[in-house]
N, C-alpha and C positions, 0 to 999 in steps of 0.2 A: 171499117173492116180491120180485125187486128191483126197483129203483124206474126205475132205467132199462139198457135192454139195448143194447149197443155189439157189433156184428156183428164175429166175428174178423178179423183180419190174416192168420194166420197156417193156412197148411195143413197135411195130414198131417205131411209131411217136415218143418215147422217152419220153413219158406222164408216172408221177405216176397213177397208178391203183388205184381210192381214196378207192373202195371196199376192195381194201386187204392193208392199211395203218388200225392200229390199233387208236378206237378214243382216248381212256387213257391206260395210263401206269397201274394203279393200279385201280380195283374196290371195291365200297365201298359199303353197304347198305344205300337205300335211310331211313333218319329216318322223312320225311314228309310227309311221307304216311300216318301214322296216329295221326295225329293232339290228344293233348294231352290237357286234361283239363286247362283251365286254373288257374295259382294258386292264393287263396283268400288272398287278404292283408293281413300285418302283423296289427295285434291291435296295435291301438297307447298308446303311452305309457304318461301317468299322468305325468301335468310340474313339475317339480321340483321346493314346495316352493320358498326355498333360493334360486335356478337361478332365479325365477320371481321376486324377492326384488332386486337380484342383476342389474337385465336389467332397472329397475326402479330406481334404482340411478342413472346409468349411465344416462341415459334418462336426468334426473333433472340435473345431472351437465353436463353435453351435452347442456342446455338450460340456464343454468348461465353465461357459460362461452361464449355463445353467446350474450347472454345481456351485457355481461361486455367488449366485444370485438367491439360491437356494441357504448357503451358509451363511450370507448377510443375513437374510430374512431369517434364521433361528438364531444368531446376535440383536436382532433389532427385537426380540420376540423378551429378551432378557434384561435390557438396559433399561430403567424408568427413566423420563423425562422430566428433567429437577422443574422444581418452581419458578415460575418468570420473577416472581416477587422474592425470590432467596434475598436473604441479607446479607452479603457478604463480608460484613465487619471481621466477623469472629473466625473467615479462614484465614483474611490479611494480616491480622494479631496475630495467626498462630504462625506466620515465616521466624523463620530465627536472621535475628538481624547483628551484625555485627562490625563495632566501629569501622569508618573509612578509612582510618589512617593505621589501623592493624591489622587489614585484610590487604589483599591485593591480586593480580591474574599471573598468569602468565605471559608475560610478555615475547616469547619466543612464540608462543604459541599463535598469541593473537593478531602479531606483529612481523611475522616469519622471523627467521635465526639468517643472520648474515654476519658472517665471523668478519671481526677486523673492525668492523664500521658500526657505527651508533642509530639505532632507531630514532630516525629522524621525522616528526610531522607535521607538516609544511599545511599552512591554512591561509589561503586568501579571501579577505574583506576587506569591504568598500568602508572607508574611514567616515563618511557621510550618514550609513546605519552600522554602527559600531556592534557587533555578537556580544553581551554584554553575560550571557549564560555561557559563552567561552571563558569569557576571561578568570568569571568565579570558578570553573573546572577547573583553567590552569593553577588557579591558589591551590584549590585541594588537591591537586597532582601533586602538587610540588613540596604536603606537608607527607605523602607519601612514597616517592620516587626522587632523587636524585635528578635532575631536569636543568638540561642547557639550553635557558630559555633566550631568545634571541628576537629584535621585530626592525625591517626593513621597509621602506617604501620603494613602489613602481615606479618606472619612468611614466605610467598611463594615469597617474593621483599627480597634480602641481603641489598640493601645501596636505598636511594633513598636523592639528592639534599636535601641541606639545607634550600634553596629557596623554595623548592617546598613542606617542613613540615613546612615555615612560610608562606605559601600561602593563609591563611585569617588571619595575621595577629596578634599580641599580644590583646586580649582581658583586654583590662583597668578595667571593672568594674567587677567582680563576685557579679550576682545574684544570687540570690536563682532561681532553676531550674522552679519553676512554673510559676515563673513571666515571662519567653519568650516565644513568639508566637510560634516559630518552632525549630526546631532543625538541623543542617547543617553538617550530617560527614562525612568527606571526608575518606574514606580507599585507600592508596595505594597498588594495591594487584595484581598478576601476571593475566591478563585476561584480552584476545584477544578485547573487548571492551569495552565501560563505561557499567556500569550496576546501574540501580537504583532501592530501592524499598522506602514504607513509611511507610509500614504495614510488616513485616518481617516474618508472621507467616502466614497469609493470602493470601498473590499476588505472584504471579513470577515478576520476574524484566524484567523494562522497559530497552532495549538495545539499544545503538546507540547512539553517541552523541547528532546526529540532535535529536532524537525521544526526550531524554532527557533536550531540551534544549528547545524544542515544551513547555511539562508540564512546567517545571521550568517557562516560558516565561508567561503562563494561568494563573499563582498565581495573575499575576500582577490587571486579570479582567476586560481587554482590550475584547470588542468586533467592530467585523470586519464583512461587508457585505460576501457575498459568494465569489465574487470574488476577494477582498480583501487576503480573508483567501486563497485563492486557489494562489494566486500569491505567498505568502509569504510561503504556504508549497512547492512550486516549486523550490524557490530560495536557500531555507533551504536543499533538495533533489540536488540542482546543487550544491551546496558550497561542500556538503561530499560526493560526488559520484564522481563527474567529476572538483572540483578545486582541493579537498585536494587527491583524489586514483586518477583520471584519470590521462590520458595521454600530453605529452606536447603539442601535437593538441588541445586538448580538455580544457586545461586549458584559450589556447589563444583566444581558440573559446568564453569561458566566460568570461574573461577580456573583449572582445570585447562588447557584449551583456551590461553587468553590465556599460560601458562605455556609451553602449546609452539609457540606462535609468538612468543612475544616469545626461545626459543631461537632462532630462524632470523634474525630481523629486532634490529634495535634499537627500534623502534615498530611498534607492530601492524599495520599497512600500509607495509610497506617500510624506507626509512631516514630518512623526515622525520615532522616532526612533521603530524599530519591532525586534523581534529573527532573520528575517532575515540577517539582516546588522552583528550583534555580530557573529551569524557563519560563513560568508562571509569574516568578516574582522579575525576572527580567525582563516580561512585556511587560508587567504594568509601569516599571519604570519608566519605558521606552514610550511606554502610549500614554502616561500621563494621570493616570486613572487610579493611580495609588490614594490620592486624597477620598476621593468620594466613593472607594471600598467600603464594604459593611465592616458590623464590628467583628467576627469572627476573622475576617479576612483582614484585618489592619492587626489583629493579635498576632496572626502569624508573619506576620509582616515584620514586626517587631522582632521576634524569633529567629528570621532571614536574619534579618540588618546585624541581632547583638553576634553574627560569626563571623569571624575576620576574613574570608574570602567578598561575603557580600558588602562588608563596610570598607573592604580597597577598590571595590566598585564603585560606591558612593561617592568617593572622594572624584571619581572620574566626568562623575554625574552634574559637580558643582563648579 
């Protein structure tokens, strides 16, 4: 007998009954029976000054910076875009160049103007990698400028060369200090790179040989089209990046390069002498590599050596 009996669903034919099938599981009250006021907007609410100034600037530089996007785009619509492959021998030729030792800058200018007292510029390196593109500067300063050159060691250097505290040489004449243009001190002093300043109370120092030898180089008042200057800070950036730190790859790579522009040019930038060539020819010194230079690059080399700032270098070398 069972325990509990559940009346069929299902009739003869086997058809659900739809009448006794429930329509929902759960009932609810309808709540659209009686339709409910509708509810009255909310008041709007007064703009906010300062938003309204703010949306109106925006606006106006919204409308500028279309204007001026607008003017580039009718400049860009007129300027042709030079050739990748330009040669640029024949605008380098065209600078006017003119000796080192008959031009010169300003030096108030470059140097600021302080009455009374002598521009004075104070350079520390490590006597272990000697600035050897300094010291050929200092000679050519010094066939230009009146120069009360001077060289000191640090209490933070024990020994440094004997050569290298006669490295500008015995001063012949003692002037009185007002009568020289500039002033030249060399400090030998323990620090990971050259460091310059002019102003010692004023500037941070300029670091880096190359960067150092950029300035030193400016004294001279030499000016250079764009591309000029852009080659010669290239070559100055490859001599102390990738001849004197890089790699033995990397060096060969620019011996080769230096090889076919010193075909075209007699100095690596045209026909005069620039700071590029003095830091060039002063890392190979330094790195060794002057022997096994190509032949273009040993001609100039040559070139270097026969002027007497780079052959009082030489003598430092031996």
């Amino acid at each position: 007998m069972p325990m509990y009996k559940v009346r069929p669903f299902h009739g003869v034919g086997r058809e659900v009954l739809a009448e006794q099938l429930p329509a929902c599981m759960y009932r609810l009250p309808n709540l659209h029976r009686h339709p409910q006021p509708a509810a009255s907007p909310p008041a709007q609410e007064e703009a906010d000054p300062s938003l309204q100034a703010l949306e109106s600037r925006q606006e106006e530089i919204l409308k500028r910076l279309y204007e001026l996007k607008s003017a580039v785009d009718g400049l860009s619509k007129m300027i042709q875009t030079p050739d990748a492959d330009l040669d640029v021998t024949n605008i380098i030729q065209t600078d006017e160049y003119s000796p080192l030792t008959t031009n010169g800058a300003d030096l108030d200018l470059m140097l600021g103007k302080d009455y009374g007292a002598l521009k004075d510029i104070v350079i520390n390196a490590n006597p272990s990698l000697p600035p050897l593109s300094l010291l050929v500067l200092h000679s050519l300063l010094c066939e230009r400028y009146k120069i009360l050159s001077a060289v000191h060691t640090h209490s933070s250097v024990k020994s440094v060369p004997e050569n290298l505290l006669k490295c500008f040489g015995e001063q012949t004449k003692k002037q009185p200090r007002h009568e020289y243009q500039l002033g030249f001190t060399l400090i030998w002093k323990d620090v990971p790179k050259p460091q310059m300043k002019f102003s010692i109370q004023t500037m941070c120092p300029i670091e880096g040989e190359g960067n150092i030898a950029r300035f030193l180089f400016s004294l001279f008042g030499q000016k250079y089209n764009a591309v000029t200057s852009t080659l010669i800070d290239s070559w100055v950036d490859t001599a102390i990046f990738q001849l004197k730190e890089g790699s033995s790859k990397e060096k060969g790579a620019v011996l080769r390069s230096m090889n076919a522009a010193l075909g075209k040019t007699s100095w690596l930038v045209g026909n005069e002498l620039t700071v590029a060539d003095i830091v060039a020819w002063c890392a190979l010194q330094q790195t060794g590599s002057a022997n096994a230079a190509p032949a273009n690059v040993q001609k100039w080399m040559k070139s270097c050596e026969n002027l007497a700032p780079f052959s009082s270098v030489m003598k430092l070398l031996q």
